[in-house]
C-alpha positions in Angstrom: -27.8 9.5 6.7 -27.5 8.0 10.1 -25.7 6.3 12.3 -27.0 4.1 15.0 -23.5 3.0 17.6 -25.5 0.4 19.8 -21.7 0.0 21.8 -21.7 2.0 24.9 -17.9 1.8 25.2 -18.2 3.6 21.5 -20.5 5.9 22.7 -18.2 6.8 25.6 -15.3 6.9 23.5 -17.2 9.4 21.0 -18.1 11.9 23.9 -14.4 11.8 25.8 -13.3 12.7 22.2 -15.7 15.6 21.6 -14.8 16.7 24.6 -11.3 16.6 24.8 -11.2 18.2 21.1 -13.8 20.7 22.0 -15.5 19.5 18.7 -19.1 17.8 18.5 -19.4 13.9 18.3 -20.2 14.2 14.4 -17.0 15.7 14.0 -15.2 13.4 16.0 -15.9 10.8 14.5 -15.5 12.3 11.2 -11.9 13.2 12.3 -10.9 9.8 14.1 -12.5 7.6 11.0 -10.5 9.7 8.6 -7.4 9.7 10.8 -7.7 6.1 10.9 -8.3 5.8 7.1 -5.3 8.0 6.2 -2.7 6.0 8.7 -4.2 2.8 6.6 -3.0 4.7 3.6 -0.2 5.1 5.1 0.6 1.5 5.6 -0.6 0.2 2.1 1.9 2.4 1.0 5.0 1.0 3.1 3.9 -2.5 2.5 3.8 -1.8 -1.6 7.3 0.0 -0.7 8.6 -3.1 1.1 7.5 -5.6 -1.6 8.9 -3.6 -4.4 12.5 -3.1 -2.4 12.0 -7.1 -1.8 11.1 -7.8 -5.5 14.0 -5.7 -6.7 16.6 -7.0 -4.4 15.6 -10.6 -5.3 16.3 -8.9 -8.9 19.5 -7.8 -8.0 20.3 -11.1 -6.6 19.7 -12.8 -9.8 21.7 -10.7 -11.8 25.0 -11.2 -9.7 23.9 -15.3 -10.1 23.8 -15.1 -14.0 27.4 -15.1 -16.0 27.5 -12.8 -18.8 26.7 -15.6 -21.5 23.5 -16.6 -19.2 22.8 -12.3 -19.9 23.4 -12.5 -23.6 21.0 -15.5 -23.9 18.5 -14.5 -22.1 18.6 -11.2 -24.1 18.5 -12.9 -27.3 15.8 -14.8 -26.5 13.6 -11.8 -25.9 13.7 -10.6 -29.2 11.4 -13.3 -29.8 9.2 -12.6 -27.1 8.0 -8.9 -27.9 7.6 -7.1 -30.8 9.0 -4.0 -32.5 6.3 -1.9 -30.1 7.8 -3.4 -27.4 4.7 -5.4 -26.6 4.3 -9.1 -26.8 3.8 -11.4 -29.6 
């Protein structure tokens, strides 16, 4: 498979980084995509972090809005909702 980099800023970029890695431009580029790929990983990760820390203080929020008879109704009202399994009706 090839790879045809028509950018001669790229192409520059690609041969300072051989260079300065003492690598060939293949593996260069190999490195830097993968680099780049596993800081992207990186943040996906964080950002599912942050929304599930969100989600869950938003959860926590709600409990300390509810009164305990709010709780018990809620509760009792799930029974109806799933099944002995647990999954829903």
């Amino acid at each position: 498979m090839s790879l045809n980099i028509k950018s001669q800023r790229t192409v520059a970029l690609v041969r300072e980084l051989a260079a300065r890695t003492g690598t060939n431009q293949t593996a260069a580029v190999e490195d830097a995509v993968a680099r780049r790929l596993s800081e992207l990983d990186r943040e996906d990760r964080a950002r599912a972090e942050a929304r599930r820390a969100a989600a869950e203080q938003t959860l926590r929020d709600l409990d300390k809005l509810l009164s305990d008879d709010d709780k018990r109704l809620i509760r009792r009202h799930e029974v109806d909702l799933y099944d002995d399994s647990g999954l829903p009706r």
